[in-house]
C-alpha positions in Angstrom: -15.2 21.7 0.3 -12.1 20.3 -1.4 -12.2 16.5 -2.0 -12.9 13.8 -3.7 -14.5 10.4 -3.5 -12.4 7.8 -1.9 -11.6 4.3 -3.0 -13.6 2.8 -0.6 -17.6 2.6 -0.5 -17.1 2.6 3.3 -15.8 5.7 4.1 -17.6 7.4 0.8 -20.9 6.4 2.8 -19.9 8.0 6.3 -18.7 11.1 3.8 -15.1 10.9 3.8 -13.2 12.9 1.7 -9.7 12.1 0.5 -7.2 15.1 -0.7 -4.1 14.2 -3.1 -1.2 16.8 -3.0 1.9 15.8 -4.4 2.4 12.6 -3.9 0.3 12.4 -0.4 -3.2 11.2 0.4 -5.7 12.9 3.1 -8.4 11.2 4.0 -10.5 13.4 5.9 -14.4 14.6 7.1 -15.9 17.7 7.9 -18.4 17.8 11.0 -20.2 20.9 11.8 -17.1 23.7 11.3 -14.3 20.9 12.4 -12.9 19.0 9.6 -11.4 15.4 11.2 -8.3 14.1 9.7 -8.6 10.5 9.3 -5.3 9.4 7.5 -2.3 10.7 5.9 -0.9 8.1 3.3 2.0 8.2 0.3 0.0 7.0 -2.8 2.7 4.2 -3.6 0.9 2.5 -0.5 -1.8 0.5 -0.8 -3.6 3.3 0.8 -7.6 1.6 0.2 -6.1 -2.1 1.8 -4.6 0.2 5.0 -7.9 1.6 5.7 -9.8 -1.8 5.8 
């Protein structure tokens, strides 16, 4: 699976994901065969404070 890491020990621990393509963030986490999108974000934004 595509992914990295996220900023945040929270979401790393339920196995979030987070996807940068151009200057967008995904946050996202695959169940089973469904992948759950969790957040779309520009990177300028304080993306990690949003998701608090």
């Amino acid at each position: 699976m595509l992914g990295n890491k996220t900023p945040l020990s929270s979401l790393n621990e339920k196995k979030y994901l987070m996807l940068m393509i151009d200057k967008y963030a995904c946050i996202y986490r695959k169940v089973e065969n469904t992948v759950y999108i969790y957040h779309i974000t520009e990177l300028q934004r304080d993306y990690p404070k949003l998701m608090k």
